[in-house]
DSSP file (Angstrom, degrees, kcal/mol; ACC not computed):
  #  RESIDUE AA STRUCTURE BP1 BP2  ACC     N-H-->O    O-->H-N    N-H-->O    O-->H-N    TCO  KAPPA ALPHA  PHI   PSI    X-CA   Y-CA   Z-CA
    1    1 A X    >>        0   0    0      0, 0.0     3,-1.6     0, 0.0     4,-1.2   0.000 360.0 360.0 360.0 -54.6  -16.0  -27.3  -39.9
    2    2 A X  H 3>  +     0   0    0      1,-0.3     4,-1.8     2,-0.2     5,-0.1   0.916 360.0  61.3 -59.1 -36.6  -12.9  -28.1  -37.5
    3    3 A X  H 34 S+     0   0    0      1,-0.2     4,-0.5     2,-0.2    -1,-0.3   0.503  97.3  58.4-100.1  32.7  -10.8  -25.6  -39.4
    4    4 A X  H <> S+     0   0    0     -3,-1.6     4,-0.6     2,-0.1    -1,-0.2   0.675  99.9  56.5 -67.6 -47.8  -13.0  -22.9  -38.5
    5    5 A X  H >X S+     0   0    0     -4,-1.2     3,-1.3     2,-0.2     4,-1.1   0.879 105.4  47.8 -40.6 -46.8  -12.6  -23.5  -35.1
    6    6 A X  H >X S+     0   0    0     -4,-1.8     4,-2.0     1,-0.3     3,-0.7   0.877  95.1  71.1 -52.1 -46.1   -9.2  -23.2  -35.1
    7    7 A X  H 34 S+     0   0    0     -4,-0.5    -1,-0.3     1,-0.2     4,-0.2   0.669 114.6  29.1 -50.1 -33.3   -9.4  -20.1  -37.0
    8    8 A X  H <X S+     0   0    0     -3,-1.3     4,-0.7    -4,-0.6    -1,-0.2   0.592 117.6  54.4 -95.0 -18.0  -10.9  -18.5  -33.5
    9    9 A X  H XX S+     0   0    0     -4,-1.1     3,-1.9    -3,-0.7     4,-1.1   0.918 102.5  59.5 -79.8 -60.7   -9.1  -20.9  -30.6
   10   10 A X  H 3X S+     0   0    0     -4,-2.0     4,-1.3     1,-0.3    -1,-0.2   0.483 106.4  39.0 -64.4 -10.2   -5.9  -20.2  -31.7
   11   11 A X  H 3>>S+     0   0    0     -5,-0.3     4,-3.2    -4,-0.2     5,-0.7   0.763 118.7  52.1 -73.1 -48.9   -5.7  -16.2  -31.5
   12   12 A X  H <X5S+     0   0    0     -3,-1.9     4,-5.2    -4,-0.7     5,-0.2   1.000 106.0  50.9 -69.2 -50.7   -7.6  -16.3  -28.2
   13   13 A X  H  X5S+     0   0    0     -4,-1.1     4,-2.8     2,-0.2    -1,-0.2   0.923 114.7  43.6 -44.3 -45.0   -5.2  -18.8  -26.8
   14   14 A X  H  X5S+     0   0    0     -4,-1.3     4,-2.9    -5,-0.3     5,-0.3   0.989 110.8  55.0 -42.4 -55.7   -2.2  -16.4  -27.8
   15   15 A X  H  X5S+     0   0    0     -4,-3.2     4,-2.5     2,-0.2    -2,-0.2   0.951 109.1  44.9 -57.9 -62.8   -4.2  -13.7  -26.5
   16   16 A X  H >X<S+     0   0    0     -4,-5.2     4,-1.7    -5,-0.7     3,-1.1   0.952 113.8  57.9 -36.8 -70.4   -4.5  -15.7  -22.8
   17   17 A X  H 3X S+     0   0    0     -4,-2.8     4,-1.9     1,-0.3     3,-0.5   0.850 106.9  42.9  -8.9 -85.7   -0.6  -16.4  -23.3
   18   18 A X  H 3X S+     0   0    0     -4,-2.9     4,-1.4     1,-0.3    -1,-0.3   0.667 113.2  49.6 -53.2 -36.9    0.3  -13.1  -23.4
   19   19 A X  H << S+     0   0    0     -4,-2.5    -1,-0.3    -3,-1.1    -2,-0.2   0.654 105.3  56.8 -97.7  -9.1   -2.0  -11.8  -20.6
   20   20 A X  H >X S+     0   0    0     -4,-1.7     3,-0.9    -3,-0.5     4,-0.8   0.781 110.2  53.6 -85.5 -20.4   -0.8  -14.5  -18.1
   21   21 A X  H 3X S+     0   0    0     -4,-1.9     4,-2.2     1,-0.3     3,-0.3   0.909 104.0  46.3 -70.8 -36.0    2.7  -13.0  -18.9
   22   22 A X  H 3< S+     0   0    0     -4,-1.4    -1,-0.3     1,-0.2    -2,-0.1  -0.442 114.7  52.9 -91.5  57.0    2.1   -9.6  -18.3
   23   23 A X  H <4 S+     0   0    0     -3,-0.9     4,-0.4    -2,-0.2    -1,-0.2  -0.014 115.0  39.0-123.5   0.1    0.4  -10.8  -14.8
   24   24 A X  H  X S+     0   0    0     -4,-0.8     4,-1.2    -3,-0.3    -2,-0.2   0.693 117.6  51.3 -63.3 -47.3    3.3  -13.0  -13.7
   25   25 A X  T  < S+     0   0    0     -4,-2.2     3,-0.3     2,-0.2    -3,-0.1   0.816 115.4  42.5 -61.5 -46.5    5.6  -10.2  -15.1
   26   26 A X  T >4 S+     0   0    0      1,-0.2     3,-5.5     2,-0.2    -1,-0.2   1.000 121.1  42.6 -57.6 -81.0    3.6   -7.4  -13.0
   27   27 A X  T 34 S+     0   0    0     -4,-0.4    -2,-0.2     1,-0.3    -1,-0.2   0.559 113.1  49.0 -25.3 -31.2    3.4   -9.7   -9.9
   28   28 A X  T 3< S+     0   0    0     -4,-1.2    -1,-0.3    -3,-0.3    -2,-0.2  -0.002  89.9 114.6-133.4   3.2    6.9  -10.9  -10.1
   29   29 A X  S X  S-     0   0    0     -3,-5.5     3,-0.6    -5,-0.1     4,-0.3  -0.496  70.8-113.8 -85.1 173.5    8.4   -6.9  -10.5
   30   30 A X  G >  S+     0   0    0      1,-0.2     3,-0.8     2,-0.2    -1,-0.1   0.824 112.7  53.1 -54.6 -54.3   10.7   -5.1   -7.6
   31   31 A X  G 3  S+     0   0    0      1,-0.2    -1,-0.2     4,-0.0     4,-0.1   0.329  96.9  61.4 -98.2  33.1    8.5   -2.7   -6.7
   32   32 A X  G <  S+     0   0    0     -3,-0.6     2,-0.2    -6,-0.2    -1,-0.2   0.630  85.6 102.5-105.1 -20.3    5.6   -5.0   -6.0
   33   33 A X  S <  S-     0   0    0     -3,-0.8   113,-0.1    -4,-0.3    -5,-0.0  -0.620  91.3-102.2 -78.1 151.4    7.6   -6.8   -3.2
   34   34 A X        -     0   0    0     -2,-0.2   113,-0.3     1,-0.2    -1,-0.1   0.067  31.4-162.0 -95.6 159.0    6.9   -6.0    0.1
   35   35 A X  S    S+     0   0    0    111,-5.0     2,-0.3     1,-0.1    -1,-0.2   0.550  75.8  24.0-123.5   7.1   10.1   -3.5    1.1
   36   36 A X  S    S-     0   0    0    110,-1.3     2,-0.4     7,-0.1   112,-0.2  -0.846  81.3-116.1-138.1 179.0    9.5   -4.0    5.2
   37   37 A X    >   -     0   0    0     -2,-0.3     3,-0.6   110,-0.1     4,-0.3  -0.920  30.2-179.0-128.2  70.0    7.9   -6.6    7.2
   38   38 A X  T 3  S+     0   0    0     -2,-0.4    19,-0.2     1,-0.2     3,-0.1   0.645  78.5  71.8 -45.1 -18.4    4.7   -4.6    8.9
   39   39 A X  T 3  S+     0   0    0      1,-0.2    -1,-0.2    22,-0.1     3,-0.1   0.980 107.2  28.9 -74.4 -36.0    4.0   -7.9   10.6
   40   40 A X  S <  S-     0   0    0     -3,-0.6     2,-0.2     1,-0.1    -1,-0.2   0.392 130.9 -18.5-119.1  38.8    6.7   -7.5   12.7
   41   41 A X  S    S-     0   0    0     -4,-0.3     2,-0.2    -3,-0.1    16,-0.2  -0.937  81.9 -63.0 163.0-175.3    7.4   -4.2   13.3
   42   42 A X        -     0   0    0     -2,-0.2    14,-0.2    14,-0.1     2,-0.1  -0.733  42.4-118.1-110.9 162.8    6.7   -0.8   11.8
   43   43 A X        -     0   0    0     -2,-0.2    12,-0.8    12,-0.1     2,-0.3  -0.290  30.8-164.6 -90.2 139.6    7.7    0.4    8.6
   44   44 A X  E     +A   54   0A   0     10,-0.2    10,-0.3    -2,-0.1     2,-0.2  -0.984   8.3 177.8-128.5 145.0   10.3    3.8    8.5
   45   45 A X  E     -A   53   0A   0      8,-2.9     8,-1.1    -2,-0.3     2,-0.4  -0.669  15.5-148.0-153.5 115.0   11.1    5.9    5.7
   46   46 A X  E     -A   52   0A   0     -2,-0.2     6,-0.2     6,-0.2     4,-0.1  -0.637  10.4-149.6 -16.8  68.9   13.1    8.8    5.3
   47   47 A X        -     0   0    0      4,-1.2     3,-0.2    -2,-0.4     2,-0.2  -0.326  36.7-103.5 -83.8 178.4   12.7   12.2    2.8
   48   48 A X  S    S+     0   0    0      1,-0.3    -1,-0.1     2,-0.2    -2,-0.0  -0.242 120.3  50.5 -67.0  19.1   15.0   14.4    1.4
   49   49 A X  S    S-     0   0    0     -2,-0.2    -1,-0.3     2,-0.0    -2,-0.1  -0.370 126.4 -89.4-167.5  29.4   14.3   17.4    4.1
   50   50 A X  S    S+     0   0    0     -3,-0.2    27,-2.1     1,-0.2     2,-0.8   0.659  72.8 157.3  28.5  45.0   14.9   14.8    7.1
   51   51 A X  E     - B   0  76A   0     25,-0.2    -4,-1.2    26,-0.1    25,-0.3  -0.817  27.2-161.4 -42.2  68.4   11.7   13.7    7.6
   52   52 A X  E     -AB  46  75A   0     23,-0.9    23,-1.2    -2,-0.8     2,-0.6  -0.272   9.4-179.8-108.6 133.2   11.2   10.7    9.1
   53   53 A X  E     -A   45   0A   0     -8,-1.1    -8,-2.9    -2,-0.2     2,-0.2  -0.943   3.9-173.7-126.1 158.4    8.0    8.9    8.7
   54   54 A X  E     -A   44   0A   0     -2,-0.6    19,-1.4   -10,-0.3   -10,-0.2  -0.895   3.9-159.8-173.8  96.0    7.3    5.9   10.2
   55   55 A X  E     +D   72   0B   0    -12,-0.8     2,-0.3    -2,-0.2    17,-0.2  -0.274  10.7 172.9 -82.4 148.9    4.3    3.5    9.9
   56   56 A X  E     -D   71   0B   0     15,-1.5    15,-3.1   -14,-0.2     2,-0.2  -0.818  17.0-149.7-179.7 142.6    2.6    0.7   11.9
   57   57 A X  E     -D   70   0B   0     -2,-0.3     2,-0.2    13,-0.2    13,-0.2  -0.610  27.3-122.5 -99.1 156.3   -0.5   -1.3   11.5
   58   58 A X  E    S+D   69   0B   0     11,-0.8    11,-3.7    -2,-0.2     2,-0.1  -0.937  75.5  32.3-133.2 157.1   -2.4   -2.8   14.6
   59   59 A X  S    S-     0   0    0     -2,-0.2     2,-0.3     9,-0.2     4,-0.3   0.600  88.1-107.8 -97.1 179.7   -3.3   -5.0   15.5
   60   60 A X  S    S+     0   0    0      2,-0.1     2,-0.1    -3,-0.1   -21,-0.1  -0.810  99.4  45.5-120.1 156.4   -0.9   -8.0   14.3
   61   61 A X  S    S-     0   0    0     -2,-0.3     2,-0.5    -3,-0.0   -22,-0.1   0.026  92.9-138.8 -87.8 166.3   -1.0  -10.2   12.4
   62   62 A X        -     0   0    0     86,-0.2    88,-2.6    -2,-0.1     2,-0.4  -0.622  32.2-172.2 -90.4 137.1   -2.3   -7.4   10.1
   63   63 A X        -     0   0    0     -2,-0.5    55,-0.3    -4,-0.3     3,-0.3  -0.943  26.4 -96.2-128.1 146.8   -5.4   -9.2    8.1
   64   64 A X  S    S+     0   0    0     -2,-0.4    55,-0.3     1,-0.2    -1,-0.1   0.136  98.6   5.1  -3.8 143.0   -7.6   -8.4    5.3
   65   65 A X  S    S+     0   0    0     53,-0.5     2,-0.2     1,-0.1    -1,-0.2   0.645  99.3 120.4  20.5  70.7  -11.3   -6.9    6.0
   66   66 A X  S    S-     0   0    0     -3,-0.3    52,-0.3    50,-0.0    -3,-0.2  -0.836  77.1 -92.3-151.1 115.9  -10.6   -6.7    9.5
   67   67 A X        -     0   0    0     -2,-0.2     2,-0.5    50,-0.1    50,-0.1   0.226  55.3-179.6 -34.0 118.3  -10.7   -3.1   12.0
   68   68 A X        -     0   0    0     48,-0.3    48,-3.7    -6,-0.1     2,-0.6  -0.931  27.0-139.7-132.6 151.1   -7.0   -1.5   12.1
   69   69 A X  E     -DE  58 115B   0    -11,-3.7   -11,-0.8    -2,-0.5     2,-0.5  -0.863  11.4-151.0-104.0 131.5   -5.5    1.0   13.4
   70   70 A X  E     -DE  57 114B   0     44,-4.5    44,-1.5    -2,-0.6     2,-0.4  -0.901   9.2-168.2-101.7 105.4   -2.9    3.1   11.6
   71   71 A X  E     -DE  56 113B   0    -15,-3.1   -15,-1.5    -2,-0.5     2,-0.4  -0.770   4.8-175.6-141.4 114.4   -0.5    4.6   13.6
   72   72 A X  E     -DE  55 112B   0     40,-1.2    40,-0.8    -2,-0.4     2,-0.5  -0.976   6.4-162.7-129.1 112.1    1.9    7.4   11.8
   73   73 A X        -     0   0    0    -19,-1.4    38,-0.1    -2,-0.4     2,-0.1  -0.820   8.8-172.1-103.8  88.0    4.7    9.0   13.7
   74   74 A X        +     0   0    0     -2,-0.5     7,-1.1     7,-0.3     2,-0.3  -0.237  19.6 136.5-107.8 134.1    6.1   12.0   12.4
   75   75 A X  E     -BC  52  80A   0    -23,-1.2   -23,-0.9     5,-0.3     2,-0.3  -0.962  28.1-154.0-160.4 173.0    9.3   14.2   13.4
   76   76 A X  E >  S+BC  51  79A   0      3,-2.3     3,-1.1    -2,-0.3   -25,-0.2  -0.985  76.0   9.7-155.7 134.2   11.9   15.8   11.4
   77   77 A X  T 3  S-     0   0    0    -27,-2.1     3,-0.1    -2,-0.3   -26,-0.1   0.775 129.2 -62.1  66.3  27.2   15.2   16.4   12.8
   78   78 A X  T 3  S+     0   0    0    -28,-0.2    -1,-0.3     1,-0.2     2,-0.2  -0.423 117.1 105.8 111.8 -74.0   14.8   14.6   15.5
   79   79 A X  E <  S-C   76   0A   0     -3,-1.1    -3,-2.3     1,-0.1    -1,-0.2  -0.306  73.6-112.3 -68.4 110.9   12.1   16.7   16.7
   80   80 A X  E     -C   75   0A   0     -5,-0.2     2,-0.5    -2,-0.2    -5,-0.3  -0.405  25.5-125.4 -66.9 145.3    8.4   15.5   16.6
   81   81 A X        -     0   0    0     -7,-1.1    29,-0.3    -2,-0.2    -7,-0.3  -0.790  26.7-163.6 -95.1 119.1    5.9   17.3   14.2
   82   82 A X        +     0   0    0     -2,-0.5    27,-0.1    27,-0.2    -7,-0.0  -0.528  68.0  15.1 -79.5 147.8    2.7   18.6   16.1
   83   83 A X  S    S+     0   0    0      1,-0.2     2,-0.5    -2,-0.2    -1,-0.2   0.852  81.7 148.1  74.6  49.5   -0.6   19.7   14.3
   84   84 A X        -     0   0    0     -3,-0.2     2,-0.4    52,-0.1    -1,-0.2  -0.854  44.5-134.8-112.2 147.1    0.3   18.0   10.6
   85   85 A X        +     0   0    0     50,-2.6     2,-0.3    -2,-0.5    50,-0.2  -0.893  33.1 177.8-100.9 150.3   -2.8   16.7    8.6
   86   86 A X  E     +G  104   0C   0     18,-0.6    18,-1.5    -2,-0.4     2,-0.2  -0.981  11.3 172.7-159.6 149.8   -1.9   13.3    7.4
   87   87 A X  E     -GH 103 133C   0     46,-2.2    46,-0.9    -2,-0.3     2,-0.4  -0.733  22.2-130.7-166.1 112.8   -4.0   10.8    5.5
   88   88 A X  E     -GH 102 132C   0     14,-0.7    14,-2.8    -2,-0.2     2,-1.3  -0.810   4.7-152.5 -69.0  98.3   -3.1    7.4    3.7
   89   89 A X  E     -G  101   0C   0     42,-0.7     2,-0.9    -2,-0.4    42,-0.4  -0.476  18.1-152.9 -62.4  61.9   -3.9    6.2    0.2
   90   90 A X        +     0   0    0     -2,-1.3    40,-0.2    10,-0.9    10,-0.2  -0.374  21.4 169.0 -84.7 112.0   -4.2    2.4    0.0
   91   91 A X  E     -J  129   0D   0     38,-1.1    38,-4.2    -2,-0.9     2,-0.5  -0.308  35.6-134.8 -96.6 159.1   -3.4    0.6   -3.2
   92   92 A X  E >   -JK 128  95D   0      3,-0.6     3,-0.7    36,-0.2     2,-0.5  -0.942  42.4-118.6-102.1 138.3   -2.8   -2.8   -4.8
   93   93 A X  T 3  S+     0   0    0     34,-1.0     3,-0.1    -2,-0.5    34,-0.0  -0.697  97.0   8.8 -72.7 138.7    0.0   -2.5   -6.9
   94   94 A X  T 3  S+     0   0    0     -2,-0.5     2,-0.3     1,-0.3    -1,-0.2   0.318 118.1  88.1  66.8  -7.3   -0.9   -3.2  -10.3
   95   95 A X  B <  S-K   92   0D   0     -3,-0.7    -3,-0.6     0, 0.0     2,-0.6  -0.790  73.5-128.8-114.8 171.0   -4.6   -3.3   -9.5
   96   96 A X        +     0   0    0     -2,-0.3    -3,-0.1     1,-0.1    -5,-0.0  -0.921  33.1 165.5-115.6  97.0   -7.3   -1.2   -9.3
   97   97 A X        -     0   0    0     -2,-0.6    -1,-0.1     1,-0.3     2,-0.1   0.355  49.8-113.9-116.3 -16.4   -8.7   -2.0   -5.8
   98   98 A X        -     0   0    0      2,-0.0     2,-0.8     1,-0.0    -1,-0.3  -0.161  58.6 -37.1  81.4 167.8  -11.3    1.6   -5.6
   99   99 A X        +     0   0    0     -2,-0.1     2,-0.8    -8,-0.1    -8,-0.1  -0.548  59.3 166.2 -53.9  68.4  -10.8    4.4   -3.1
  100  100 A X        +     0   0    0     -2,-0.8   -10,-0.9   -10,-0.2     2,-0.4  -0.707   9.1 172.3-123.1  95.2   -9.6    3.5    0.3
  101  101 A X  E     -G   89   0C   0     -2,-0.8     2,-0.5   -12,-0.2   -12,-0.2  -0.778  16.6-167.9-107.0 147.1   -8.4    6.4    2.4
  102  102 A X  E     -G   88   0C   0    -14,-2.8   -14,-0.7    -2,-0.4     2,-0.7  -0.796  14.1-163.2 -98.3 131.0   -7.5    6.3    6.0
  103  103 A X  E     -G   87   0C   0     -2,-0.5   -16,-0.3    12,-0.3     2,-0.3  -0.948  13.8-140.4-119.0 134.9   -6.9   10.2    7.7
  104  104 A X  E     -G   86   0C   0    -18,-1.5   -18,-0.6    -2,-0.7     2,-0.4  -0.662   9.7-145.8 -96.2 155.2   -5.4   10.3   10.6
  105  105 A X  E     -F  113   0B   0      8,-1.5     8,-2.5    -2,-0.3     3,-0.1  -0.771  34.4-110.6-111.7 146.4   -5.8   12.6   14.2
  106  106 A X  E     +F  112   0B   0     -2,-0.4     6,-0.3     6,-0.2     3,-0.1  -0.463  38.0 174.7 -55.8 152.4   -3.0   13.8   16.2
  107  107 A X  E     -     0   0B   0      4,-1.2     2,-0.3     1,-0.7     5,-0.1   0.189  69.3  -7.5-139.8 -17.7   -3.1   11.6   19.7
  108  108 A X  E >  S-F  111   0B   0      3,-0.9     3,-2.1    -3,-0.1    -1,-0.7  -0.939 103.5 -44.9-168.7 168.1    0.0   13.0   20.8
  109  109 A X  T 3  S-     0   0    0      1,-0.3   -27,-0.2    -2,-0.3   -28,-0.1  -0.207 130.7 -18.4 -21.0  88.9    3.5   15.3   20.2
  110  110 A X  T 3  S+     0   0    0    -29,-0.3     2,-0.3     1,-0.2    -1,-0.3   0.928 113.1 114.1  83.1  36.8    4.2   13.7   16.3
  111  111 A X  E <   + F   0 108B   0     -3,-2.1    -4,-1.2   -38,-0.1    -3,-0.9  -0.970  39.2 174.5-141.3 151.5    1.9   10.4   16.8
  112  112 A X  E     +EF  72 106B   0    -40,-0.8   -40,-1.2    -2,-0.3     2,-0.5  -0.981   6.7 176.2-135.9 130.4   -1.2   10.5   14.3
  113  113 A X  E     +EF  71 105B   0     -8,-2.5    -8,-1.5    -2,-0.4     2,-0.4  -0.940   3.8 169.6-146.9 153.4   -3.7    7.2   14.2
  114  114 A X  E     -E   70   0B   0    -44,-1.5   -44,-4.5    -2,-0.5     2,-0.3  -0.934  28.4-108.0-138.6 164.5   -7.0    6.2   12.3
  115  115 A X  E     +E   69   0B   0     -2,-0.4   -12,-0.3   -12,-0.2   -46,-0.2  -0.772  44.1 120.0 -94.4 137.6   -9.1    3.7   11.7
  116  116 A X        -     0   0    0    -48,-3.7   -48,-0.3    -2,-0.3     2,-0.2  -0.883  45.1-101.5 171.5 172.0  -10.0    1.4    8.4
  117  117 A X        -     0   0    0     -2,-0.2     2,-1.1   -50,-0.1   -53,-0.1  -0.772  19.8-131.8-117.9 134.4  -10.0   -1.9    6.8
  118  118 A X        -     0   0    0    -55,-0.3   -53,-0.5   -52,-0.3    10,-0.0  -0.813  36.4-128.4 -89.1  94.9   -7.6   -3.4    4.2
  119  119 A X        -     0   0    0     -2,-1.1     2,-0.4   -55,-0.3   -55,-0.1   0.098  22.5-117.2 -18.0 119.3  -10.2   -4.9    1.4
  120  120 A X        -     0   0    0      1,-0.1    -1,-0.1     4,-0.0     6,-0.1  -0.656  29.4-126.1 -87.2 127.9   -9.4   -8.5    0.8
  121  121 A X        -     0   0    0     -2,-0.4    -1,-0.1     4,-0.3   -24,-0.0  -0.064  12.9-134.3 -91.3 164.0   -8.2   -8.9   -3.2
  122  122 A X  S    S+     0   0    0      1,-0.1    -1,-0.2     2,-0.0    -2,-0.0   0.583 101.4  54.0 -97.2 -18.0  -10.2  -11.5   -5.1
  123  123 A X  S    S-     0   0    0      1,-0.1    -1,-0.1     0, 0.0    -2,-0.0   0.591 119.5-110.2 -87.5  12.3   -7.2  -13.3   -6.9
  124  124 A X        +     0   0    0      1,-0.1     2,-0.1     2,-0.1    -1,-0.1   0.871  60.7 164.5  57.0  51.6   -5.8  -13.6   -3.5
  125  125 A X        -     0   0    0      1,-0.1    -4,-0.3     2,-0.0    -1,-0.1  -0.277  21.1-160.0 -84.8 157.9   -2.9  -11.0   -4.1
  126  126 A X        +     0   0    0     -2,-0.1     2,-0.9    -6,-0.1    -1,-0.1   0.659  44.2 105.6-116.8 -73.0   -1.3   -9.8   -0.7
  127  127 A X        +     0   0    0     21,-0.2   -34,-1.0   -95,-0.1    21,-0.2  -0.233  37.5 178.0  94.3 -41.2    0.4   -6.8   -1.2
  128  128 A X  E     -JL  92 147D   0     19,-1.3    19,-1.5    -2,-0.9     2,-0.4  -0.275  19.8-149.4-110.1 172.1   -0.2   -4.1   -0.6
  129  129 A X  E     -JL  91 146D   0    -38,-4.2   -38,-1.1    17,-0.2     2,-0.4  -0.889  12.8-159.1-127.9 144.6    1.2   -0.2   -0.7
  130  130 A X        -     0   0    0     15,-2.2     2,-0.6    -2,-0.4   -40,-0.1  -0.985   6.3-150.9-119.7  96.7    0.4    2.2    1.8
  131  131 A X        -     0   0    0     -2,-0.4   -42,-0.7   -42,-0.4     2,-0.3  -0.546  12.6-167.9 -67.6  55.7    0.8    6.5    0.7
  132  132 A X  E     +HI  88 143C   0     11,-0.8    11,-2.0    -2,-0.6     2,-0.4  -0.319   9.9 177.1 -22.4  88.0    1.5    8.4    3.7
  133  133 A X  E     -HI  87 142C   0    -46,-0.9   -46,-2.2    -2,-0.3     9,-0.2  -0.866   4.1-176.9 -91.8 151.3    1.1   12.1    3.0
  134  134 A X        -     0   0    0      7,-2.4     2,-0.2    -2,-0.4   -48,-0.1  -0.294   9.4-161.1-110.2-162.9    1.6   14.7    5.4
  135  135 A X        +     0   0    0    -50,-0.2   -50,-2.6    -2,-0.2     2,-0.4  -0.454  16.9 166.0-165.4 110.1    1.2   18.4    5.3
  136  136 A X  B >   -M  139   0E   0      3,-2.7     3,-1.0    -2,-0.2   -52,-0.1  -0.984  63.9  -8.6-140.0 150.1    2.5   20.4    7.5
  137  137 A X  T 3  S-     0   0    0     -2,-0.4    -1,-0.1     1,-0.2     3,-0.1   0.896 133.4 -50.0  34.7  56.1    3.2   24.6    7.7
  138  138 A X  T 3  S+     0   0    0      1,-0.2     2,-0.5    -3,-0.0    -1,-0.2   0.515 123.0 102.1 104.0  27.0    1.9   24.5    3.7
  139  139 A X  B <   -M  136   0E   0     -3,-1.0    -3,-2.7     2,-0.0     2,-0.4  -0.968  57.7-143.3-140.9 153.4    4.3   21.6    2.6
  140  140 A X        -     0   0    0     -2,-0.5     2,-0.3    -5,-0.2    -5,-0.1  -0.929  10.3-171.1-127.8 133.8    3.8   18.1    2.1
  141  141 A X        -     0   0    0     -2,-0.4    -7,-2.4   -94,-0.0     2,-0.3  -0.718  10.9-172.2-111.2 167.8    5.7   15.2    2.6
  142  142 A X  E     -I  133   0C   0     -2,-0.3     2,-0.3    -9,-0.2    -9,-0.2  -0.911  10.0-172.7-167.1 132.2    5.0   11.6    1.4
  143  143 A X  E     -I  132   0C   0    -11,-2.0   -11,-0.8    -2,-0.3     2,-0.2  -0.973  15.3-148.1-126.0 154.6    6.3    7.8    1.7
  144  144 A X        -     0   0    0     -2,-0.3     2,-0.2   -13,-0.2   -13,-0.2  -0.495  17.1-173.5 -97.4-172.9    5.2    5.0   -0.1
  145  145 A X        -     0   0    0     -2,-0.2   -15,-2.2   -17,-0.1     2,-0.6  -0.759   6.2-163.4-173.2 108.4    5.3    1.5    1.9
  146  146 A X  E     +L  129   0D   0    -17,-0.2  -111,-5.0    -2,-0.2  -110,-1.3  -0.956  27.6 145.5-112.5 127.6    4.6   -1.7    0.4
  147  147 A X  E     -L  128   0D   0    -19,-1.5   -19,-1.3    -2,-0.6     2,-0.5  -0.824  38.4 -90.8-134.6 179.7    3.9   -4.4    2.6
  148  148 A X        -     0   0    0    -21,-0.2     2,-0.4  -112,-0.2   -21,-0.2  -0.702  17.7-161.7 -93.0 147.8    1.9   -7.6    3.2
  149  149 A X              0   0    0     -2,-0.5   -86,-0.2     1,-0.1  -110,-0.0  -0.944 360.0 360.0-129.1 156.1   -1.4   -8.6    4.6
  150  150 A X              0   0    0    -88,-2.6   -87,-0.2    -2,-0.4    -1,-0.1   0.231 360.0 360.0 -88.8 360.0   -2.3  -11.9    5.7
């Protein structure tokens, strides 16, 4: 009778093993660490066509299942971009978190904001990455942002 048991713990135990590795391994990769500090100031990133896009959450600190504002400020060359549609993907990396997009309205000359809530993870993960696209005169730009939430 006892070595029957075995015959079933010991596979499942590997099987545990193995999946707590590839969830440290995930957790514990480059591009899962936060690559700015949105708590204390906003996030900038650069494309290849001198875009500069430039993120910031309100208000801070920025928390979990709590109203925020997303505040996206677009220019290129200097020069702010007017009349761009822009809208924001937010993901866990490495998780599947469901569909949460933010779009943002122009409020001024190259300043875009919306509203929405960053979903609170159950495994207590932090996290999280933020897709900026833009579109503007039929072309699209896009930065990714991984940052943390409290």
């Amino acid at each position: 009778m006892r070595d029957s048991r075995w015959k079933y713990l010991v596979p499942m135990v590997m099987a545990f093993g193995i999946m707590s590795i590839a969830v440290l391994t995930t957790a514990a990769s480059p591009e899962n660490r936060p690559a700015c500090d949105i708590q204390q100031a906003p996030c900038v990133a650069h494309t290849v066509d001198n875009t500069r896009i430039e993120l910031d959450i309100l208000p801070r600190p920025i928390r979990a299942m709590t109203d925020l504002t997303f505040v996206v400020s677009l220019s290129k060359n200097g020069k702010p971009i007017a009349d761009a549609l822009i809208q924001i993907d937010l993901t866990m990396p490495g998780m599947s978190m469901g569909k949460n997009q933010v779009r943002l309205k122009m409020v001024s000359n190259g300043r875009y904001e919306g509203q929405g809530i960053i979903t609170r993870c159950m495994s207590g993960r932090k996290n999280w990455k933020a897709d900026v696209v833009a579109n503007h005169a039929g072309k699209a730009v896009e930065a990714d942002f991984i940052f943390e939430v409290k």
